[in-house]
N, C-alpha and C positions, 0 to 999 in steps of 0.2 A: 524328092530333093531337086532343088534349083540347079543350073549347070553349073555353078559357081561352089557346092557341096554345099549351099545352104539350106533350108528347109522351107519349101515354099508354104504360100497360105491356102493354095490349094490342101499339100498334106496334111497340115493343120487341123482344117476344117472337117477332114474325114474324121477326126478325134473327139470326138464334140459330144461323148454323154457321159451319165456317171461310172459306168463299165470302161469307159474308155475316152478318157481325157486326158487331152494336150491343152497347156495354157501358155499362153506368150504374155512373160513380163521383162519387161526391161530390155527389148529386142533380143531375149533368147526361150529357147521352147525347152520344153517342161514335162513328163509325163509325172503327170499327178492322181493317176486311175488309183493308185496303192497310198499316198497321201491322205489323199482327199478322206478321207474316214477317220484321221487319225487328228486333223487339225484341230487345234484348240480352240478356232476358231466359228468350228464346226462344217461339216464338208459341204452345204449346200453354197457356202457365197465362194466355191469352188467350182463347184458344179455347174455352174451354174455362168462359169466363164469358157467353159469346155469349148474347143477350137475356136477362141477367141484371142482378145489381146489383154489380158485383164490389172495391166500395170497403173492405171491411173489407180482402182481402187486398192492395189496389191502397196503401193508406195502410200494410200494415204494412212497407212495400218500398222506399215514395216519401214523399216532400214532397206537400201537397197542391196544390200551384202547379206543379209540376212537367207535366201532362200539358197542361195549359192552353199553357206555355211550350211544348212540344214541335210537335203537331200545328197542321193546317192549317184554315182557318177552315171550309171546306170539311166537315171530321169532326167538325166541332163541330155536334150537331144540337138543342140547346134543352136547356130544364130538363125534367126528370122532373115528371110530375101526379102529384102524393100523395096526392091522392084516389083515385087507380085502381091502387095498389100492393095488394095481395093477399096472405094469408100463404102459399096456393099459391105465388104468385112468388117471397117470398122465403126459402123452403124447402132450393129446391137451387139448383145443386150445395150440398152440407154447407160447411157455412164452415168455414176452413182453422184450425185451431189457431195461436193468435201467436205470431211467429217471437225474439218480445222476451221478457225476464224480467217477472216478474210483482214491482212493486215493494216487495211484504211480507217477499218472499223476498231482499232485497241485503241482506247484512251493512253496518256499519258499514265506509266508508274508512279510517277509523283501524284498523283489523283488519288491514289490507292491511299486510304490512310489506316485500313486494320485488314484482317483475317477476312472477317463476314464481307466487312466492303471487296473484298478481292472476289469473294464468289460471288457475290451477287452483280459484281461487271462480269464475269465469267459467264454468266448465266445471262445476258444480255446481247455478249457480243460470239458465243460460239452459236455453232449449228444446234439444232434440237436434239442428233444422235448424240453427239458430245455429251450436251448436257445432262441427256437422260442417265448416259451410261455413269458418269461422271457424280451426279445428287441421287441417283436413286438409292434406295435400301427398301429392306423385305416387307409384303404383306401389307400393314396398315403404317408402319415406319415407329411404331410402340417403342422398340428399344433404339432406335437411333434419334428418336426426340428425347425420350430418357438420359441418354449417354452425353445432352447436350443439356439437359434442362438439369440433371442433377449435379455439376459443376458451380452453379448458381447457387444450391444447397449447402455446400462446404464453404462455411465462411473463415476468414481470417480472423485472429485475437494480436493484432501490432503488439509491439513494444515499441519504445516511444522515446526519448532522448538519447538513441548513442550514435556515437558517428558511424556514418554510414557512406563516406565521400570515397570510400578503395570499399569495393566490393569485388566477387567472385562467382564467374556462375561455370567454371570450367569443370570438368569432372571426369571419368574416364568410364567406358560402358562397354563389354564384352571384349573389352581388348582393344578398344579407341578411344583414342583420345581428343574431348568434345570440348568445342568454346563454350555450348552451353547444354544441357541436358536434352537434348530436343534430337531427335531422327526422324527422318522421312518415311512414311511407310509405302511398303510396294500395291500398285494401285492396277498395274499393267495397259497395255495398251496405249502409253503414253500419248503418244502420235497423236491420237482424236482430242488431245487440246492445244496441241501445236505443232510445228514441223521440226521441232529439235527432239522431240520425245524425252524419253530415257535419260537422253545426254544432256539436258538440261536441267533436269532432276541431280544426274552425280556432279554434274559441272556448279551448279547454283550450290549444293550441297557441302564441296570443299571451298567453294569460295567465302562460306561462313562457317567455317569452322567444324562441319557437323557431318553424319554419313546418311548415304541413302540406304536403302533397302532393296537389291532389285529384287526383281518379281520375275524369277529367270523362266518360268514355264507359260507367263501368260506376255514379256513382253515385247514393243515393236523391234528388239534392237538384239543382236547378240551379245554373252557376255563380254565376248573380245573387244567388241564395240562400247559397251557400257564404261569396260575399266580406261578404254582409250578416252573418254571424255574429262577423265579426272587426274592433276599429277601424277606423275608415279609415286606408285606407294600408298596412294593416299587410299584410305580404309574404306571397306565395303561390306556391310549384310548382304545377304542372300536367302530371299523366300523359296522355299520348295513343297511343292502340289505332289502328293505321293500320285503317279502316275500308272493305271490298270496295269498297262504294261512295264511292271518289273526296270527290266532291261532299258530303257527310255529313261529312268527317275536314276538305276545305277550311272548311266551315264553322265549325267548333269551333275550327279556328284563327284565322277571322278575329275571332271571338268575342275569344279569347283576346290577341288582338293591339288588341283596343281597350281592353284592361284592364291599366290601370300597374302595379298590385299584382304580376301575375301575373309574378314574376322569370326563368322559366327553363321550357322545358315542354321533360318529359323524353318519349320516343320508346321505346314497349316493345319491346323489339328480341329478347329472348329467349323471345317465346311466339309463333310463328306458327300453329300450335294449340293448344288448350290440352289439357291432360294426364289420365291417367284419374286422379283425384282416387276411392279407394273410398269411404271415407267417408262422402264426399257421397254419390258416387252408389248407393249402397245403402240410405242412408237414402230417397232419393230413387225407389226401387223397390219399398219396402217401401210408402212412402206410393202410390204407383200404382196397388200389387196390394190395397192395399185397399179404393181406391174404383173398383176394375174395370175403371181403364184400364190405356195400355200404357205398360210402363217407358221414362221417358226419361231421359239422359243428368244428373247434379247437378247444383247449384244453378251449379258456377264453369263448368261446361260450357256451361251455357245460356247465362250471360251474357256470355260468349266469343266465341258461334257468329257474331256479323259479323267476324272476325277476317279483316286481307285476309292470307293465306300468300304472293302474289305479292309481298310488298313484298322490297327490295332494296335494295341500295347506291348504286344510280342513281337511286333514287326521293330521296336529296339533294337532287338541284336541285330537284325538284317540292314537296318539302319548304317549302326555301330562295325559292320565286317569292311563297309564300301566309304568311311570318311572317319580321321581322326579328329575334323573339326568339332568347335563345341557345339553341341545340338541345344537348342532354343524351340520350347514347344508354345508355338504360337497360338494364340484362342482358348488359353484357359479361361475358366468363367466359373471356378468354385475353387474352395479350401481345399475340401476332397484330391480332384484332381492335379491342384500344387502339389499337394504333399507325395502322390505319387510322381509326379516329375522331378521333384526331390530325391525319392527313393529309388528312382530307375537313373539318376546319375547326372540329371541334365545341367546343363551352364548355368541354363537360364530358362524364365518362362515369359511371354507378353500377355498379359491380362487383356483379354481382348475378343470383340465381338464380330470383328470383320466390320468395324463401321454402322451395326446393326442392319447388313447387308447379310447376316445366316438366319439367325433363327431369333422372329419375332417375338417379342414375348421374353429372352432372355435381357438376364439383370445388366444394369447400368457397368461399365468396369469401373467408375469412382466405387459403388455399392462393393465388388467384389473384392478392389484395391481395402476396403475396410473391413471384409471377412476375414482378408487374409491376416489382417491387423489385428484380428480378436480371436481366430480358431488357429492359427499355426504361421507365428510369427518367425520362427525359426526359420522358413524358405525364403525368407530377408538376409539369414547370416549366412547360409550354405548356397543358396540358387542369386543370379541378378535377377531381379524379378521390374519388368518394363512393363507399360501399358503405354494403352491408345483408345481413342475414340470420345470425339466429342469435343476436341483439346481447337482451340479457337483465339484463345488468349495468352498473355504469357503468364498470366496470373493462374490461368488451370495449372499450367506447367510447376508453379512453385508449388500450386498445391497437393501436386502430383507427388513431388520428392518429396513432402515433408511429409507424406502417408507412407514415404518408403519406397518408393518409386525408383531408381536407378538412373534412367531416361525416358521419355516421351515423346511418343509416334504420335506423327500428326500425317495427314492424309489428302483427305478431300482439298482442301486450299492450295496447298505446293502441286495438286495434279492440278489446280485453276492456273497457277500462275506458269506452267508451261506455254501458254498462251502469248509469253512477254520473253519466251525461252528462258537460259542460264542468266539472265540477270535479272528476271521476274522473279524464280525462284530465290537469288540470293538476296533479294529485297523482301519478301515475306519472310524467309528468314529474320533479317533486319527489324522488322518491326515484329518477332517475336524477341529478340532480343532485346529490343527499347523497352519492351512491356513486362519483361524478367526483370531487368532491372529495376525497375521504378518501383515494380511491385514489390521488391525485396528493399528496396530505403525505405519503402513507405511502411512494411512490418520489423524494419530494425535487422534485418539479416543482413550480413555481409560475407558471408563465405555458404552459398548455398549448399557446397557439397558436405562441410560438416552439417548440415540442419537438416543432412535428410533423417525421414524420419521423428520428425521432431513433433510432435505431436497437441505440443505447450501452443503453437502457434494459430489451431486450427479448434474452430468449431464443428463439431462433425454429430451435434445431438441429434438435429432434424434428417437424420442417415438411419439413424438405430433401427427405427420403426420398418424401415425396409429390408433388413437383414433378415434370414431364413432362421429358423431356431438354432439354438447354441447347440453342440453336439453334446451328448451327453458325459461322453469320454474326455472334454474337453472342460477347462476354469470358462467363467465370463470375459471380461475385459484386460485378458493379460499384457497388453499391449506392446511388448517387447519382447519378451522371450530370450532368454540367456543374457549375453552382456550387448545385445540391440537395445533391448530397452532400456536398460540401467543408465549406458552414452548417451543415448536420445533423449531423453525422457530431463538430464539434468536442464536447471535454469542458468 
């Protein structure tokens, strides 16, 4: 200690391995020896700052509130003495290059004129980690080129003279109430596409009507912090990562369970590991091999690795002991497993693949959004049944609800337009909006929320052939099921 009760950087430095590490972020010191293993981010870009100062990379990642709220008072060892900092000390490790765009380099919003144009200046003006982490998906990218290319495949059938000058795309999803069918899905890490993170996502999100998804176990920001970005009141999903440790996942819930806002916390159910992502993780090996350590695993990998793989279908009740909220089992990808999300009680389910960021090789969610539509239409009248992936347009979006759809996650884009912060985001919004509507005068809809469902509107022949066999317990093309289809189905 300094004379002053501070902690010098001598002491510091004595801290300096994975057994025993001290980190200085933000002028105050840290023991992160019991941490460090436990990070989502994985313990090596921890380690790896051991009696160092590690705040530049610690802030390009996190919120600055964020580690204060996390750890125990315990790790918390004092402020840093400034008088006994060194340029020796603050030499190495080499500081990491910022994982943000540098803000000389964003073009004008007004530039932006769709979805894909937003990524593909995203993809121009961030960093290369950004990006990777940001467009990658699994293996050879089979189902994440799917999940974009078969949107193209469901065509429109318009109707054609009626007025269409007062339209509606408002509608209500898990207990929010939505300007237009559309939610944000949780992507984490915010931070590595810009420096508003998180808060840009819930702040751009109420700015248009809509709610975000946070992503409370992989993101830069606490949830205190998240809800502060958005009106009071104003609604919030909540993703949740079943975490090895029990105790860690109950907490998050109880959290989330004293928080009114948070409407609906969805249950990642399609990733019980997470996928080789190349992308990342080559980028992620290259940065390795340069500064002489050993290659580890990419950025989504790391922030993965507390994944519990033991979870299960019984772990419901244990679920169900620690949160009244409605539970929402995220990454269905079959009839089958609707139908048991039905029968175990849940709100809701999101048809969904993770972006085609799990498991290569699984179906398209337009493909599964139309299983559901032929083998057990009934998780339409009983469950809210949402999907995501591949959604680019506002026209996927219509054609989303009118397969039955509740609302639609969109992803990858709104993590680009963090880039331009809370008004990037609520301008991709915007031009999802323009392209809801137009797409709905131009097929004769004016009240999109009674047309969900509606089936009259959609060509969906060149889909069939991709469907799995019809179960044998099951009719062929019932496509409504109880009084769903009867409403839907009239002209």
């Amino acid at each position: 200690m300094s004379s002053e009760g501070k902690v010098a950087v001598e002491e510091v430095s004595k801290h300096s391995t994975a057994e025993d590490c001290w980190v200085v972020v933000n002028g105050k010191v840290y023991d992160l020896t019991t941490f460090a293993p436990e990070h989502p981010g994985g313990a090596h870009v921890i380690t790896k700052w051991a009696g160092k100062d590690g705040s530049e990379v610690y802030n390009t990642y996190h919120s600055a509130t964020l580690i204060e709220s996390t750890l125990e008072p315990s790790q918390k060892k004092g402020s840093l003495d400034p008088s006994t900092v060194t340029p020796e000390w603050t030499a190495a490790p080499s500081a990491p290059t910022s994982a943000q765009p540098k803000p000389s380099s964003i073009p004008p919003l007004t530039s932006i004129v769709s979805l894909p144009d937003l990524l593909t200046t995203f993809g121009q003006i961030t960093t290369p980690k950004s990006w990777a982490y940001t467009s990658s998906a699994s293996n050879d990218l089979l189902t994440h080129h799917a999940n974009l290319a078969t949107w193209s495949r469901l065509l429109f059938r318009p109707r054609i003279l009626r007025s269409v000058r007062s339209i509606s795309t408002s509608t209500t999803a898990l207990g929010a109430n939505l300007h237009m069918p559309v939610w944000i899905c949780p992507m984490g890490i915010a931070k590595t596409a810009g420096p508003e993170g998180e808060a840009a996502l819930g702040g751009g999100a109420a700015d248009a009507g809509i709610v975000h998804c946070m992503a409370c176990t992989t993101s830069s920001m606490s949830v205190s912090e998240m809800l502060d970005a958005v009106p009071k009141g104003w609604p919030y999903f909540a993703q949740v990562y079943i975490n090895r440790d029990r105790a860690k996942t109950e907490a998050v819930l109880r959290e989330l369970e004293r928080t009114p806002q948070v409407k609906a916390i969805f249950i990642t159910v399609d990733l019980a590991v997470v996928s080789k992502r190349e992308a990342d993780e080559k980028l992620t090996i290259a940065e390795a091999l340069a500064e002489g350590g050993r290659p580890a695993g990419g950025l989504a990998r790391s922030t993965g690795s507390f994944i519990d793989w033991e979870f299960s279908w019984k772990d419901f009740v244990w679920l169900r002991r620690h949160t009244s909220k409605p539970l929402v089992m995220k990454g269905v990808q079959s009839a089958a497993d609707a139908v048991l999300a039905m029968e175990m009680g849940c709100k809701g389910i999101v048809v969904s693949n993770h972006g085609g960021r799990a498991l290569d090789g699984a179906p398209s969610t337009v493909g599964v959004l139309l299983e559901l539509r032929r083998d057990c239409p009934e998780v339409f009248e009983r469950m809210e049944v949402l999907v995501d992936g591949g959604v680019r347009r506002g026209s996927d979006v219509v054609k989303a609800v009118l397969l039955g759809a509740k609302a639609v996650g969109v992803g990858r884009p709104f993590q680009a337009a963090v880039a331009w912060g809370r008004e990037g985001v609520g301008y991709a919004a915007g031009i999802l909006q323009d392209e809801i509507e137009t797409a709905m005068r131009l097929c004769g809809i004016t009240d999109l929320d009674a047309a969900r469902g509606d089936l009259s509107y959609l060509n969906y022949t060149a889909l069939l052939q991709d469907l799995p066999p019809k179960p044998a317990t099951r009719g062929w093309f019932g496509w409504g099921g109880k009084d769903f289809g009867k409403r839907q189905m009239k002209l």
